[in-house]
C-alpha positions as CSV (number, residue, x, y, z in Angstrom):
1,X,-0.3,-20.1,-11.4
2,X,-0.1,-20.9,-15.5
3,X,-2.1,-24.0,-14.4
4,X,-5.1,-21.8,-13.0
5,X,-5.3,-19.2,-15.6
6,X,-5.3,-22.4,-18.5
7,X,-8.2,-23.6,-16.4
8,X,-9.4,-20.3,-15.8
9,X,-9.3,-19.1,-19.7
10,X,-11.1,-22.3,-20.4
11,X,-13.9,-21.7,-18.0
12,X,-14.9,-18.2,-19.8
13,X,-14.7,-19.9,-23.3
14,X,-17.6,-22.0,-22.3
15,X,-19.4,-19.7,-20.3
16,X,-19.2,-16.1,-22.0
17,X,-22.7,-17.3,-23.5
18,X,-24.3,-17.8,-20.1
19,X,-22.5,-15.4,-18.3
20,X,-24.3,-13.4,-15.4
21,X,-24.8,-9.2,-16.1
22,X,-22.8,-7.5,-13.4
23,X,-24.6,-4.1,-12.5
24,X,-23.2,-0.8,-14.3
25,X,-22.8,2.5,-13.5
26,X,-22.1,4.6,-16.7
27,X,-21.1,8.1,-17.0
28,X,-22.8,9.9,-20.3
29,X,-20.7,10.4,-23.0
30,X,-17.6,9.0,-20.7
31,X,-17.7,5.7,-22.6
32,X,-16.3,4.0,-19.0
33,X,-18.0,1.9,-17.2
34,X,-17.8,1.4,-13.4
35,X,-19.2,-2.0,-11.8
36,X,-21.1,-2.4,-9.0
37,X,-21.7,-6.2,-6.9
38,X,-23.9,-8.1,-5.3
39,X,-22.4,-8.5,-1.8
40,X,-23.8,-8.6,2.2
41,X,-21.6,-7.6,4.9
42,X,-21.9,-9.6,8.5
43,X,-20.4,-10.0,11.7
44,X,-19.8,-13.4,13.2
45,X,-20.1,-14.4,17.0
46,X,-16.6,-14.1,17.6
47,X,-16.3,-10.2,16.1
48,X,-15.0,-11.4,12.6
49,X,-16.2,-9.2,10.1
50,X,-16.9,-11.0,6.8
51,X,-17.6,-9.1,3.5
52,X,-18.6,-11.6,0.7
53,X,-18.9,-10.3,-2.8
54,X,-21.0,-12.9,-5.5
55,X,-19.0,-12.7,-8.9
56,X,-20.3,-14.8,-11.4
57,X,-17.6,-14.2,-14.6
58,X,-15.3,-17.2,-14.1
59,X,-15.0,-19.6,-11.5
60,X,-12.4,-18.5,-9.4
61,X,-12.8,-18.3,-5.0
62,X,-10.3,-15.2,-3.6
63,X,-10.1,-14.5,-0.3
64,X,-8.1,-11.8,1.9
65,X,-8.0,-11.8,5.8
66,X,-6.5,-8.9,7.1
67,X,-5.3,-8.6,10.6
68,X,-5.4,-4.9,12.0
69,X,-2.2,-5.0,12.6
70,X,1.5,-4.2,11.7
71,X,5.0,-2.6,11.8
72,X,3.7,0.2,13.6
73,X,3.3,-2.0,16.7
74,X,6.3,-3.2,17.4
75,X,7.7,-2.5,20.8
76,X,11.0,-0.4,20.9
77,X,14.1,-2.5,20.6
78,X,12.0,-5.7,18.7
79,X,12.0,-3.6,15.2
80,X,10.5,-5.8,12.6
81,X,8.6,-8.2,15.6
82,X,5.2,-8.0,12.8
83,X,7.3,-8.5,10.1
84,X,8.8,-11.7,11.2
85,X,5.8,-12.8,12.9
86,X,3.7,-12.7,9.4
87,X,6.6,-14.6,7.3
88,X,6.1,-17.2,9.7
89,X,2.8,-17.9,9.7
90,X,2.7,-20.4,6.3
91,X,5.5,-22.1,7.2
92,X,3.9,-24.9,10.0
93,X,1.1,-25.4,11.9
94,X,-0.6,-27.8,14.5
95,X,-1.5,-29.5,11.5
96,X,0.7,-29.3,8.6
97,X,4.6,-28.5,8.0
98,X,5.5,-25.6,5.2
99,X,6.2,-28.3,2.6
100,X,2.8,-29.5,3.1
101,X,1.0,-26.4,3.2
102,X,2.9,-25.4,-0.1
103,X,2.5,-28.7,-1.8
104,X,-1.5,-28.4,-1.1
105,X,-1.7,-25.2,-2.6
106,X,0.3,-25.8,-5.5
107,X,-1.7,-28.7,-6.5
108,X,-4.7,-26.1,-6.6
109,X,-2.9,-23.8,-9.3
110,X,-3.6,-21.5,-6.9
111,X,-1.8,-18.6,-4.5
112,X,-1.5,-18.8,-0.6
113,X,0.7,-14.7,0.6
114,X,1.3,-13.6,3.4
115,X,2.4,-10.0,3.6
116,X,3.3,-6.9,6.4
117,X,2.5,-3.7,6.5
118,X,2.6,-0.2,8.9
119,X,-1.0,-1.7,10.5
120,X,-2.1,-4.6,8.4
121,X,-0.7,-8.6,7.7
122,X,-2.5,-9.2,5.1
123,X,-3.1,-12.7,3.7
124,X,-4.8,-14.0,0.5
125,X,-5.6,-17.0,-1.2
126,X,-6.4,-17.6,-5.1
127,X,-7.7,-20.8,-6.4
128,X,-10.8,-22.1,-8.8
129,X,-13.9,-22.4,-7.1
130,X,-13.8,-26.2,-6.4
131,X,-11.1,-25.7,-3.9
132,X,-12.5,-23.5,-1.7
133,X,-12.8,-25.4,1.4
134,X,-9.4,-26.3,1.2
135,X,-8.1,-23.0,0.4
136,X,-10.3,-21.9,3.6
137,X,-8.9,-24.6,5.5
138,X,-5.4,-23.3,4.9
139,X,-6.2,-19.6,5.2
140,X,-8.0,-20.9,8.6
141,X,-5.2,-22.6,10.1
142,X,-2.4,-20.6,8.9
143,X,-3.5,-17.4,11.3
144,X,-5.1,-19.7,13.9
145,X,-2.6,-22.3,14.7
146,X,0.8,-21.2,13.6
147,X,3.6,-23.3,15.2
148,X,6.4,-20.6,14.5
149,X,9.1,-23.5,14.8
150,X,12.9,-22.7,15.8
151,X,13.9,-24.0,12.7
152,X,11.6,-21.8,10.6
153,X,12.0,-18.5,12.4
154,X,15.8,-18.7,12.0
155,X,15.4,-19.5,8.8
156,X,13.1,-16.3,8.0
157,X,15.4,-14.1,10.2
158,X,18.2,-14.9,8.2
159,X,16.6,-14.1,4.8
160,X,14.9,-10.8,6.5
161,X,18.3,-9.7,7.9
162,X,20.3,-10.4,4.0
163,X,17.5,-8.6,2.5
164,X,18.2,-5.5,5.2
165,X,21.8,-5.9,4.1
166,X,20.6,-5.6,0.7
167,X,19.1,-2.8,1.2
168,X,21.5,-0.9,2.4
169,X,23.6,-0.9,-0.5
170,X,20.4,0.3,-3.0
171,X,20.6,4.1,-2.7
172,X,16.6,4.0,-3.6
173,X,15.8,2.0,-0.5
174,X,18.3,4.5,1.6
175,X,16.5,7.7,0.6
176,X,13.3,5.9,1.1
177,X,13.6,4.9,4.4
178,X,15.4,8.4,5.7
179,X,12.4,10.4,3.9
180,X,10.5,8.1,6.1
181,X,12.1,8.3,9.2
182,X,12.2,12.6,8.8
183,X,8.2,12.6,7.9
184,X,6.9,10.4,10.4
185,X,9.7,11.5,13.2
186,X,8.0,10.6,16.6
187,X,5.7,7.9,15.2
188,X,6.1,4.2,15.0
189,X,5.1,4.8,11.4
190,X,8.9,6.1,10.9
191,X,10.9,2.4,11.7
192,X,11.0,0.1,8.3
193,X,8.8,-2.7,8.0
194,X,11.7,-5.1,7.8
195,X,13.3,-3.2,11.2
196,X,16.8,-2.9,11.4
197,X,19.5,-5.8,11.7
198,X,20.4,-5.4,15.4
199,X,16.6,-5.4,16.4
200,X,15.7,-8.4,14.2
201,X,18.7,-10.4,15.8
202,X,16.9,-10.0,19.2
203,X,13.7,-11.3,18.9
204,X,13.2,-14.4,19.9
205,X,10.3,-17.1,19.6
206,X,8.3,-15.3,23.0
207,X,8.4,-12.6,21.3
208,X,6.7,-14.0,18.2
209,X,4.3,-16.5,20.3
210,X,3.3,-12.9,22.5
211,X,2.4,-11.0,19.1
212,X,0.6,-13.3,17.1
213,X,-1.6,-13.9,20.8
214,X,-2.1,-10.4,21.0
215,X,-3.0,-8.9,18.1
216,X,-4.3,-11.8,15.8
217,X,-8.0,-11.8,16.6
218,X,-11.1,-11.9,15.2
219,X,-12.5,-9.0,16.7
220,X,-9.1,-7.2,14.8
221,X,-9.5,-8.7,11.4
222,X,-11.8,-8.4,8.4
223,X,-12.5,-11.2,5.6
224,X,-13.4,-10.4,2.2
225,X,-13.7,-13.2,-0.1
226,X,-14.9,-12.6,-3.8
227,X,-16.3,-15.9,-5.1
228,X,-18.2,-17.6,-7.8
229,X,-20.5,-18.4,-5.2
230,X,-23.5,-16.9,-3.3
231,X,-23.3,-14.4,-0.4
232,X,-25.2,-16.9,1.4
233,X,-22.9,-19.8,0.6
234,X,-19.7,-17.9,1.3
235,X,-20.7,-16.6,4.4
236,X,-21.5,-20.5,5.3
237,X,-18.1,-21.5,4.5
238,X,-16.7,-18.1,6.2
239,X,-18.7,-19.3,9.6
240,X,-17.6,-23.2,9.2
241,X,-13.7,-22.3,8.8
242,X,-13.6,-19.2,11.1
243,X,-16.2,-19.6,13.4
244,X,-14.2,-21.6,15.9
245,X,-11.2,-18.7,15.8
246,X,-11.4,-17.2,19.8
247,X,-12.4,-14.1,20.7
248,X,-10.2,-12.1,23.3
249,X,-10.4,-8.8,24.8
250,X,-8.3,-6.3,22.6
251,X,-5.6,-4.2,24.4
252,X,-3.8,-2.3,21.6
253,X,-2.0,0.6,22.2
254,X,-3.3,4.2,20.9
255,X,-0.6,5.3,18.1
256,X,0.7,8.6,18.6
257,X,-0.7,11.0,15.8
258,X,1.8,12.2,13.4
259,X,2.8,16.1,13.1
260,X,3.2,17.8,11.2
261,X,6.9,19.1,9.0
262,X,7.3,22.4,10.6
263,X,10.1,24.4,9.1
264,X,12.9,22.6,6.5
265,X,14.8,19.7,7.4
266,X,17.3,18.2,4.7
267,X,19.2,14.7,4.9
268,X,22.1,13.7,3.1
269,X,23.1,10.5,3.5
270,X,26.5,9.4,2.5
271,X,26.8,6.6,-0.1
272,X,29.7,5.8,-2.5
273,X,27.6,6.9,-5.6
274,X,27.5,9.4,-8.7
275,X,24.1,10.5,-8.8
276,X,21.6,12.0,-6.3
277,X,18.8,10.2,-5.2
278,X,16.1,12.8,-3.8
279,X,13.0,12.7,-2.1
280,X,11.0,15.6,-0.7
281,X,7.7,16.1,1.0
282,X,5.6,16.4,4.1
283,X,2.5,15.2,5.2
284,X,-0.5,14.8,3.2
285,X,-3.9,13.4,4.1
286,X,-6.0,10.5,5.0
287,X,-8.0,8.8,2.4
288,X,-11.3,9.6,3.7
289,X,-10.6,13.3,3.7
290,X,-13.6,14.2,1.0
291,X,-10.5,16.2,-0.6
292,X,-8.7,13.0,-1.8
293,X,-10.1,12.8,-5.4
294,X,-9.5,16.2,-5.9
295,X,-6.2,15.9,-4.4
296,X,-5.1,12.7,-7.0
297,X,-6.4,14.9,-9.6
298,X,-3.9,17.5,-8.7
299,X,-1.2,15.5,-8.2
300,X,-1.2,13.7,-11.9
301,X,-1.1,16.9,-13.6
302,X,1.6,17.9,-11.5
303,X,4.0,15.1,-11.4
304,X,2.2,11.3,-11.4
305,X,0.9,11.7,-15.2
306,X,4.7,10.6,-16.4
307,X,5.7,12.5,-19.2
308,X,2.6,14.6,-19.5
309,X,2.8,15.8,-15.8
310,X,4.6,19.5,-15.5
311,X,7.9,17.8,-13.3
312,X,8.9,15.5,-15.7
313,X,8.2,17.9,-18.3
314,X,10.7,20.5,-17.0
315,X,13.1,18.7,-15.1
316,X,13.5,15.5,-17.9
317,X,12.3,16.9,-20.8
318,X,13.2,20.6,-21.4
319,X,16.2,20.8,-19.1
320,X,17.4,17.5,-19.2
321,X,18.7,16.8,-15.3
322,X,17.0,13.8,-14.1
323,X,16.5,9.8,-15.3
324,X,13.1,9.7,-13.1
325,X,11.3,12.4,-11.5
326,X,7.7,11.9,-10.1
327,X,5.4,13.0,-7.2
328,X,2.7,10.9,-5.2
329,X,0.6,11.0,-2.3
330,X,-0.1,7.8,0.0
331,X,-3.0,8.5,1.9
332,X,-3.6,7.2,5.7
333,X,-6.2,5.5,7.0
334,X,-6.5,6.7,10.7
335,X,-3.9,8.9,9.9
336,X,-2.4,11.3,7.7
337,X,-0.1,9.7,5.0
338,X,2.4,12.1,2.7
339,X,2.8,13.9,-0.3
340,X,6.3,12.5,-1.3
341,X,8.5,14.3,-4.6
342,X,11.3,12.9,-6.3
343,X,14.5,12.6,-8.6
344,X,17.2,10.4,-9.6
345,X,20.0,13.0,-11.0
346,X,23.6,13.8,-11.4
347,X,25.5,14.9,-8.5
348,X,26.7,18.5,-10.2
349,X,22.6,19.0,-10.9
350,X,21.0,18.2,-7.6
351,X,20.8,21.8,-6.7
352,X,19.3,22.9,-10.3
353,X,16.6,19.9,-10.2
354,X,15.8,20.5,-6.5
355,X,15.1,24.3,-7.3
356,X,13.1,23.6,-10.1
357,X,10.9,21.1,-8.4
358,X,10.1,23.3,-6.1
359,X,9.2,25.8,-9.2
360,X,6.7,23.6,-10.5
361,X,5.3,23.4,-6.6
362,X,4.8,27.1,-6.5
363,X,3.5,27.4,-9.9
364,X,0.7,25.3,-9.1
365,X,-0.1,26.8,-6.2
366,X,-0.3,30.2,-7.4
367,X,-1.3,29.5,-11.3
368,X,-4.5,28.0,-12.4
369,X,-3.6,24.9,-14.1
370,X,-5.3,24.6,-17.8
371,X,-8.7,23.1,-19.3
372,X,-6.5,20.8,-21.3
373,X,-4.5,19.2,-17.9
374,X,-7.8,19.0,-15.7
375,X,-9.5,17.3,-18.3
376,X,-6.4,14.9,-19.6
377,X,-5.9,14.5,-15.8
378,X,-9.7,13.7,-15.6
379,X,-10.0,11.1,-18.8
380,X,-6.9,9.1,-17.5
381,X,-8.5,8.5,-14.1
382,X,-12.0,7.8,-16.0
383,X,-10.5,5.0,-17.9
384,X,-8.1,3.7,-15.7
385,X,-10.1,3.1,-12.8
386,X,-12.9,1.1,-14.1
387,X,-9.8,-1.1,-15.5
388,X,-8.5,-1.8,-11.3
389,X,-11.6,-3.8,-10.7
390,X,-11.2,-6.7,-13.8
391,X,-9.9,-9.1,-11.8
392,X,-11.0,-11.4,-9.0
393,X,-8.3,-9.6,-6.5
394,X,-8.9,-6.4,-8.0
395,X,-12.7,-6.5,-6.7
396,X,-11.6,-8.1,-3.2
397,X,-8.8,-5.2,-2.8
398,X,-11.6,-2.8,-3.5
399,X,-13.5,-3.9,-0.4
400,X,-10.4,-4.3,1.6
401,X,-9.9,-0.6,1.1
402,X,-13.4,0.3,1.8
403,X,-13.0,-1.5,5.2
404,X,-9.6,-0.4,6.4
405,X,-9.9,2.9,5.0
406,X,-14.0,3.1,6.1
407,X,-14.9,4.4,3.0
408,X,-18.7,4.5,2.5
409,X,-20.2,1.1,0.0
410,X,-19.4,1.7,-3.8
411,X,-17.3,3.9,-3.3
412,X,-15.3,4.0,-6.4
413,X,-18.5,5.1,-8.3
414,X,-18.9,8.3,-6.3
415,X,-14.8,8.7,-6.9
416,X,-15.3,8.6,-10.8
417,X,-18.5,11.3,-10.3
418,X,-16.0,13.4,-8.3
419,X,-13.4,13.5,-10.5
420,X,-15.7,13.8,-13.5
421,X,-17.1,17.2,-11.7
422,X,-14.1,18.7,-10.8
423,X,-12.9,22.1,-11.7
424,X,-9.6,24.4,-12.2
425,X,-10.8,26.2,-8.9
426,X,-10.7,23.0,-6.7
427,X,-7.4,21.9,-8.3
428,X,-6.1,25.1,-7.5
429,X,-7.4,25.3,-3.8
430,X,-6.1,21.4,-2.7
431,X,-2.7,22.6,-4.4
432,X,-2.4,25.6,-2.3
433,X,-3.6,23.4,1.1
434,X,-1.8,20.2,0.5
435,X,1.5,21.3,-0.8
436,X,3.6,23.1,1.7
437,X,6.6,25.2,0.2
438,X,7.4,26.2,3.2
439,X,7.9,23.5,5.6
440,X,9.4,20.1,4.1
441,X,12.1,17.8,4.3
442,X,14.3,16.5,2.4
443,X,16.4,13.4,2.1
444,X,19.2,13.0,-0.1
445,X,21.2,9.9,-0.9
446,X,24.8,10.9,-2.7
447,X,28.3,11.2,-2.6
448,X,27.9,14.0,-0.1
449,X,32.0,14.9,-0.3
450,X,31.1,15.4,-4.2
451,X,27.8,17.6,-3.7
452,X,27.4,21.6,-3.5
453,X,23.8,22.1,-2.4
454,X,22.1,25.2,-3.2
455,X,18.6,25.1,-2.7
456,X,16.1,27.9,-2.2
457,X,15.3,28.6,1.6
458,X,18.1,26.3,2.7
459,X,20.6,27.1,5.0
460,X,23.4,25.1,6.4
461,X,22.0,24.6,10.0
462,X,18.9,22.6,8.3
463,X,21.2,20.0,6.9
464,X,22.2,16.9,8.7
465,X,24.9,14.1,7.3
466,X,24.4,10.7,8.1
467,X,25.5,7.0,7.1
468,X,22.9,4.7,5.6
């Protein structure tokens, strides 16, 4: 990776003189600038949907395929069957062993990932321009003509299953996947992406083969590729690479809807550890709601703005109870995602922090936030968002998300005019209808022998001990 961006850095010293004028949206007086590209959308034969995006700044070729796909559809008992499947895909094909494909693209400088996700495997690929075939090639045969060898998918099970291990001992990763388990209850959203060990012990290479035949399709995946090249050429090399890749009838299963937290639920999960590790929330809201920027808005004044959000100032600052405390929504795409709270505090304190975060919930619910927040809130989002589309996958994950989310073209220009239009009335009104203090859960990782919970509206039938 050094290799590329030496190459890379050396490209825009002699270029920045001819360099092409990327289109600018500019908001008066905001000093920001959002960019707009050149790029043509298409469909090949075989359902593919291509997106290719001309950049014309350095001479770099990125691009993501992303199979519609993921944890949520593994079948009950083979938790962490996409997972497994994915980390398998780069390591041999019908063509090439995993030392080969990783030698090929290491002599680009470049990047080949794979990743998994709730309902997309996404995979990228980063190299200068004059590699792109290749890096095509790769991406190509990688999804189309896995081999998923014995030798590899043992291999990849026994790194998944220490990293599970792992995980159980890291209180974070506890909380995190009981708050997930309690807010997505009776969805296949709830399971980890990794699954658990006794699940990933039982697949078997079927069970991979079956998977990768079923749900890795064209007619279920998207390609974006941001290039140094035309729309026309990279649509050309799109069609030579993928063109071949075989259409088949797509029989995926309709994911049950999540629903919504109704009443208080609280988890503590016992761990041999002296602090609390909390997390609380409910459902939140997908990102197409036309609520969302208003919503994000919301949130960073109350507690994803760090220290100048109103739960770090109380809980850290003034009182002094908690090493972290933050709040976030992740937004769904068919589906709701979640408004999530949290804290990482002494055991003797949980009680006081938990009660004061939900304080700060009800106060801004019920009390206007100020002029100063909403537009502090405002400016950081005006500069910071212009700054997520710099780089080559910046742009391509900004396309991705337009795609899997279904967001309308450009639409990060009509998020900056949103926020820039906002006002204390709106903040107020998403606060009040996306922050619930009255039905939640909570999930607590602790020493639970050593905790004394007192929380507002809690009573002991709503709490449930468990082991991680």
């Amino acid at each position: 990776m050094k290799r590329l961006w030496v190459l890379l850095l050396t490209a825009v010293l002699l270029s920045s003189s001819c360099a092409h004028r990327v289109p600018q949206t500019q908001f008066p007086g905001a000093g920001v600038r959002t960019q707009t590209f050149v790029s043509k959308k298409t469909v090949l034969a075989n359902g593919l949907t291509v997106v290719a995006v001309e950049r014309r700044k350095v001479p770099v070729f990125q691009a993501d395929l992303v199979v519609r796909t993921g944890a949520a559809n593994d079948p009950e008992g083979k938790e962490g069957l996409a997972n497994l499947t994915a980390s398998l895909l780069d390591k041999g094909t019908k063509n090439r062993t995993a030392s080969q494909i990783a030698d090929e693209i290491d002599f680009t400088g470049g990047d080949l990932d794979v990743s998994c996700g709730y309902v997309t495997v996404p995979l990228s690929v980063h190299v200068l321009v004059e590699h792109a075939h290749l890096a095509m090639e790769l991406l190509s045969e990688i999804v189309m003509l896995p081999t998923f060898r014995d030798d590899e998918l043992e291999r990849s099970r026994s790194m998944i299953l220490s990293g599970i291990m792992r995980s159980r001992e890291e209180p974070f990763s506890v909380v995190s996947d009981a708050f997930r388990d309690m807010v997505y209850e009776g969805s296949p959203l709830h399971k980890p992406i990794e699954g658990h060990a006794g699940t990933v012990s039982d697949i078997n290479r079927a069970d991979v083969v079956k998977f990768h035949r079923v749900f890795f399709l064209p007619n279920n995946a998207v390609l974006i590729v941001v290039a140094d090249l035309s729309v026309e050429e990279i649509i050309k090399i799109a069609q030579e690479y993928f063109g071949s890749w075989q259409k088949k009838p797509l029989d995926v299963p309709v994911m049950p809807v999540p629903e919504p937290t109704e009443g208080k639920s609280v988890r503590l999960v016992d761990m041999d550890v002296n602090q609390s590790y909390v997390a609380f929330g409910h459902l939140g809201l997908k990102r197409k709601d036309p609520d969302y920027n208003a919503v994000r808005v919301m949130n960073y004044i109350l507690g994803g703005g760090g220290f100048v959000s109103r739960i770090v100032k109380s809980i850290r600052v003034r009182q002094g109870l908690a090493y972290s405390a933050y709040s976030y929504f992740v937004p769904g795409p068919a589906y709701n995602g979640y408004f999530r709270a949290g804290l990482q505090t002494k055991i003797g304190s949980t009680s006081q922090a938990l009660n004061s975060l939900l304080e700060e919930i009800e106060r801004i619910r019920n009390e206007p936030v100020t002029e100063k927040e909403l537009e502090d809130a405002k400016s950081f989002y005006e500069g910071s968002l212009p700054r997520r589309q710099e780089t080559y996958g910046q742009v391509a994950n900004l396309f991705v998300d337009q795609e899997i989310y279904g967001l309308k073209s450009d639409y990060w220009v009509d998020d900056l005019k949103k926020i820039k239009s906002l006002t204390l009335e709106e903040i107020q009104r998403v606060a009040r209808k996306y922050l619930d203090p009255d039905n939640f859960i909570i999930a607590i990782a602790t020493k639970v022998d050593s905790l004394a919970l007192e929380v507002k509206g809690i009573t002991k039938d709503m709490i449930k001990v468990t082991n991680p």
